[in-house]
N, C-alpha and C positions, 0 to 999 in steps of 0.2 A: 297339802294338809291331810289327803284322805290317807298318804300313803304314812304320812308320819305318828295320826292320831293324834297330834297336836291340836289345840283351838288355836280357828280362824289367827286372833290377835299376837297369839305367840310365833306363827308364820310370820305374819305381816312383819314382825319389830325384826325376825333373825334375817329378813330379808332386808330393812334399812340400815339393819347392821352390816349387811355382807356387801351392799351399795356401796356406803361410807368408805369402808375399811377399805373397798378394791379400787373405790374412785382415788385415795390418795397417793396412790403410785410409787407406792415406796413400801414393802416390808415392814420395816424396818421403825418407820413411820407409822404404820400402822400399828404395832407391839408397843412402842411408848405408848400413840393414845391408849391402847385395851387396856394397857399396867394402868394407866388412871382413872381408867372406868367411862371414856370417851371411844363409843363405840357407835354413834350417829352423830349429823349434825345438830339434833337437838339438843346435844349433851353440852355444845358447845356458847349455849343462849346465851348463858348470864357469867362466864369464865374471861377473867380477865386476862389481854392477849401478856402482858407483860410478865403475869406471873403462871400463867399454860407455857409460856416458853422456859421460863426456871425449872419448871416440873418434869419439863419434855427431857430438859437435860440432865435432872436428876434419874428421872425414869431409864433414863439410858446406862448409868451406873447402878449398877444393883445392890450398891454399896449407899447408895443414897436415897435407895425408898422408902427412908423413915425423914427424907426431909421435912422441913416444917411448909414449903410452900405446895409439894402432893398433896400433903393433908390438904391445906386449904382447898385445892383444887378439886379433889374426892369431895369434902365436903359441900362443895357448891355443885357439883353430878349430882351425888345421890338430893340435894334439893328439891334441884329441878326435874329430878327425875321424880320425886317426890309428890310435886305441887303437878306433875302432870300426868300421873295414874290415879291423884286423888289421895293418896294416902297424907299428903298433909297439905296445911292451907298456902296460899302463897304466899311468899315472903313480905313482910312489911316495911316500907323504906316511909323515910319521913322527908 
């Protein structure tokens, strides 16, 4: 932290990101999730496996990252990533 002049917290996350990304053992693997903005395990809460797996394979076509199920997937990241910096409430399910 001292060396980067970074705060504390911007360390801590580039480091759960650099965990994440190096625990999945795959490159390659790793680049799909970044391309969808899954870049720790928390990103992965509330992402549904069936439609993270369409996106993965979209993600892998760069011809396909305006599919409609990335979106969805982006949009439940930034959520959660949303309701868990505070910048917005959590989600409401009924």
């Amino acid at each position: 932290m001292e060396i980067t002049n970074f705060g504390q917290e911007t360390v801590k996350d580039w480091k759960r990101q650099a965990e994440f990304l190096r625990s999945l053992d795959s490159p390659k693997l790793a680049a799909r999730f970044h391309r969808l903005g899954i870049n720790e395990l928390a990103d992965l809460e509330n992402v549904d496996e069936e439609k993270l797996t369409k996106a993965l394979v979209a993600a892998g076509k760069k011809e396909n990252l305006e599919d409609e199920t990335v979106h969805e997937i982006l949009l439940q990241v930034l959520q959660t990533e949303g309701e868990r910096s505070g910048a917005l409430p959590p989600e409401q399910t009924e």
